[in-house]
C-alpha positions as CSV (number, residue, x, y, z in Angstrom):
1,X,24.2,1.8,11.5
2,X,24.2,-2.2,11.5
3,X,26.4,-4.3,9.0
4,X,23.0,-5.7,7.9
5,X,21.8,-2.3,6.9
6,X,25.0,-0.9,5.2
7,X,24.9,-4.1,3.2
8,X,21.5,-3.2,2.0
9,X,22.2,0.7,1.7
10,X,25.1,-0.1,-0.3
11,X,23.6,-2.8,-2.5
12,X,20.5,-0.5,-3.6
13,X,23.1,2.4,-4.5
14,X,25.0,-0.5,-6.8
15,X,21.8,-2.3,-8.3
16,X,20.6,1.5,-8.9
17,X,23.6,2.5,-11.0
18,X,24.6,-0.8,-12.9
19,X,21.9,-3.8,-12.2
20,X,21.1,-6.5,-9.9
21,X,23.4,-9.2,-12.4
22,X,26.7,-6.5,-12.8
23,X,26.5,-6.0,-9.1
24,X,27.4,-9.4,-7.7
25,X,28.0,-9.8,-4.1
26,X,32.0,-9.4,-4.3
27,X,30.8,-6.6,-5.6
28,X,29.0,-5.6,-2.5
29,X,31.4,-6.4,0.0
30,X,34.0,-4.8,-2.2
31,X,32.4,-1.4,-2.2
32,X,31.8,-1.9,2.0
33,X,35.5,-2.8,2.5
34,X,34.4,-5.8,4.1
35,X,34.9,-9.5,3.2
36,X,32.6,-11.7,1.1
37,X,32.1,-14.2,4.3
38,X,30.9,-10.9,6.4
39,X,28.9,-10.0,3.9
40,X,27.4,-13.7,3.6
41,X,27.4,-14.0,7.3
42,X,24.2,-11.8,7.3
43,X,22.7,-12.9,3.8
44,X,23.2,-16.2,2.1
45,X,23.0,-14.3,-1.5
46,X,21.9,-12.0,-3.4
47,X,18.2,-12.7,-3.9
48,X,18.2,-12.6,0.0
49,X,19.5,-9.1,-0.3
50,X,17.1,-8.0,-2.9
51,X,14.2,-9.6,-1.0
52,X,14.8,-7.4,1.8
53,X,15.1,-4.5,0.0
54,X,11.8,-5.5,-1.1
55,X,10.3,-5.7,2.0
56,X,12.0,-2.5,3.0
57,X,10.5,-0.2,0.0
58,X,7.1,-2.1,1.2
59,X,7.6,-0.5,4.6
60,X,7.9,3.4,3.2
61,X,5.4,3.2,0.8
62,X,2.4,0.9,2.2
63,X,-0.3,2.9,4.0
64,X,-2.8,1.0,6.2
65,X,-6.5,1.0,4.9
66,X,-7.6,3.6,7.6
67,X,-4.5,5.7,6.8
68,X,-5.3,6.0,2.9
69,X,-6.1,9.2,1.8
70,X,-9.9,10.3,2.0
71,X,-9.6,13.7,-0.6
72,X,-7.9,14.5,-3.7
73,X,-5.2,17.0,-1.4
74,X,-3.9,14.1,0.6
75,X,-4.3,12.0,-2.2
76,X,-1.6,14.1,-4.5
77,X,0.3,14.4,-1.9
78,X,0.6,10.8,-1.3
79,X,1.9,10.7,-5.1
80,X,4.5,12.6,-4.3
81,X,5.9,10.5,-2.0
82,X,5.5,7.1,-3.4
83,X,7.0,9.0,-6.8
84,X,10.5,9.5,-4.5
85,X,10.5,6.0,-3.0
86,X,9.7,4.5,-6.9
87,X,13.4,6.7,-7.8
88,X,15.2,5.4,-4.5
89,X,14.3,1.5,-4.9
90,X,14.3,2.3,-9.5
91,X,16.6,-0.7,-10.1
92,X,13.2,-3.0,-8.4
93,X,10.8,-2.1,-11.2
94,X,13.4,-1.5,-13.5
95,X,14.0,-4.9,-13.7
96,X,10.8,-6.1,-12.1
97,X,9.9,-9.1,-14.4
98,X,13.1,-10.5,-14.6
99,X,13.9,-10.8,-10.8
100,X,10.1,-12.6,-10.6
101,X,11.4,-15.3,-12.9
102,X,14.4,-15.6,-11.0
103,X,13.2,-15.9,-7.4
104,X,9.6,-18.2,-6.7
105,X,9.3,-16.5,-3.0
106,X,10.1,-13.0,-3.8
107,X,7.3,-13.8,-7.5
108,X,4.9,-15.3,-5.0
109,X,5.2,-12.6,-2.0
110,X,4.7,-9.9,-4.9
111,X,1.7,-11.3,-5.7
112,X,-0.1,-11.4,-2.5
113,X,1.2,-7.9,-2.1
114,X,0.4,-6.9,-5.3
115,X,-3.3,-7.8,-5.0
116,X,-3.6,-6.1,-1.8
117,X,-1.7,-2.5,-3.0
118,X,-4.8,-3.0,-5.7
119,X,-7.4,-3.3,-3.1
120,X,-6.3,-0.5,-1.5
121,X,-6.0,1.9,-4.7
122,X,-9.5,1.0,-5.3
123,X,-10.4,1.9,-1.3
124,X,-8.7,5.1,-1.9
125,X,-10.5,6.0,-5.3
126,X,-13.8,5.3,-3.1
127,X,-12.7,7.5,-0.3
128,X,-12.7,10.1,-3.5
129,X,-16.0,9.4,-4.3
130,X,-17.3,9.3,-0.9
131,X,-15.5,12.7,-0.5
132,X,-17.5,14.4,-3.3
133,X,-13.8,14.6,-5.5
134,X,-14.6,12.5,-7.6
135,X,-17.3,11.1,-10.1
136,X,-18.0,7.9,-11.0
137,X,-20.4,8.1,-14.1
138,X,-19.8,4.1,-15.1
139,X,-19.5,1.0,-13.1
140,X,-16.1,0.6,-14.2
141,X,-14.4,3.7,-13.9
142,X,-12.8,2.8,-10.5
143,X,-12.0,-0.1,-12.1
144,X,-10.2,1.4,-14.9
145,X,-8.7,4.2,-13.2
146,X,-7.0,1.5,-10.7
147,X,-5.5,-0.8,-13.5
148,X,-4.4,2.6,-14.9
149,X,-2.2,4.1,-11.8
150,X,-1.2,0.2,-11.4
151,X,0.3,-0.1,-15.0
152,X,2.2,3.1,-14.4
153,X,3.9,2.5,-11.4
154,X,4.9,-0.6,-12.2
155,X,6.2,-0.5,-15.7
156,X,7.0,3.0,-16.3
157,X,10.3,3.2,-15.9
158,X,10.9,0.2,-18.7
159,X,8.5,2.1,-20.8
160,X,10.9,5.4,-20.7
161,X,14.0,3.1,-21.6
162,X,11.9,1.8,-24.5
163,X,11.4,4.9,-26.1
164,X,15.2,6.0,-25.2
165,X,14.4,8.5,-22.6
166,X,16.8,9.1,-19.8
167,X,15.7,8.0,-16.3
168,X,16.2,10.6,-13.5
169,X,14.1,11.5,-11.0
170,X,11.8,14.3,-12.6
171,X,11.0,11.3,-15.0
172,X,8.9,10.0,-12.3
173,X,7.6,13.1,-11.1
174,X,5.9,12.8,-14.7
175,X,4.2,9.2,-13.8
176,X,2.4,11.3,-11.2
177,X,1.2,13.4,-13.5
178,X,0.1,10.8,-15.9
179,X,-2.1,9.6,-13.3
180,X,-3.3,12.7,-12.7
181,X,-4.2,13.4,-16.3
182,X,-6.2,10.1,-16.4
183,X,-8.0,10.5,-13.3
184,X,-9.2,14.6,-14.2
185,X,-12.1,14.1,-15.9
186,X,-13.7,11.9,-13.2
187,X,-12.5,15.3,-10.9
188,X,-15.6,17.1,-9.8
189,X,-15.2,21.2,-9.3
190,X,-14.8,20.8,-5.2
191,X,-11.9,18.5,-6.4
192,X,-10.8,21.1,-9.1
193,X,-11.4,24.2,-6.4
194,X,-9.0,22.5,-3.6
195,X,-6.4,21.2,-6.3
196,X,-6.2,24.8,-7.2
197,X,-5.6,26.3,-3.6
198,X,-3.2,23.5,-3.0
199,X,-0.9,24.1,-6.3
200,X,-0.9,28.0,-4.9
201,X,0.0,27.5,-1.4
């Protein structure tokens, strides 16, 4: 494994535990064993550092528009994986608003990003429809279920804190399952029938 990448492997594992203002990057280098000018060799600082792992959590968890998932199977099954990347990279949205403010490129690279991640929820609740899983009985119920999943994976984490829940990783095994409770009354029986087979196989 590169420097570059134990830097970043060992700065997640830090910002996960503590936060992204305890762990400083003495810090970093300290917990590597190597010096601070090695460490700043390879980034300039720490908003470098936490801009990569930015654009590294992007890589695991953004699916091309032709990859999304076209039925309510691969769909659920796509939650479960963006649920375990949302516990690996939890310092991120944890402390999501804060590093915006902090950083300009990183606030507007988000945005861009952010816009397209909701264009492509709103492809995939299409595919849905399209598929026969799911019915859309108002002109705004895409809508609505998109700004939905979009409020929970991005703030629900600070929401747990703020009701004085511990965060582990079955907590957001549960934001999965919000989303599935909001989106099952759209859920048509051929939806309800495979979701059924799939929870018993």
């Amino acid at each position: 494994m590169s420097t570059k990448q134990r830097i970043l492997d060992t700065a997640l594992e830090l910002f996960n535990t503590t936060n992204t203002q305890a762990a400083t990057t003495n810090h970093i280098a300290k917990a590597m064993g190597i010096s601070v000018g090695n460490l700043h060799y390879h980034y300039k600082n720490r908003e470098e550092i936490i801009f990569r792992l930015y654009e590294q959590m992007l890589t695991e968890n953004t699916l091309l528009v032709e990859d999304l998932p076209k039925n309510i199977v691969e769909l659920f099954e796509h939650q479960k994986l963006v649920s375990k990347i949302l516990w690996k990279y939890r310092f991120f949205y944890r402390e999501l608003l804060f590093l915006l403010s902090r950083d300009p490129e990183l606030k507007t690279r988000y945005i861009k990003d952010n816009i397209a991640h909701r264009q492509r929820i709103r492809i995939g609740f299409e595919n849905l429809a399209q598929n026969g899983d799911l019915n859309v009985p108002y002109d705004n119920i895409l809508e609505q279920l998109t700004d939905t999943i979009m409020l929970v994976l991005s703030f629900w984490n600070p929401m747990l804190e703020t009701l004085g829940k511990e965060i582990d990783e079955n907590g957001f095994e549960e934001a999965t399952t919000h989303i599935r409770g909001a989106m099952r009354p759209y859920l048509t029986e051929q939806a309800l029938d495979a979701l059924k087979v799939f929870a018993e196989s």
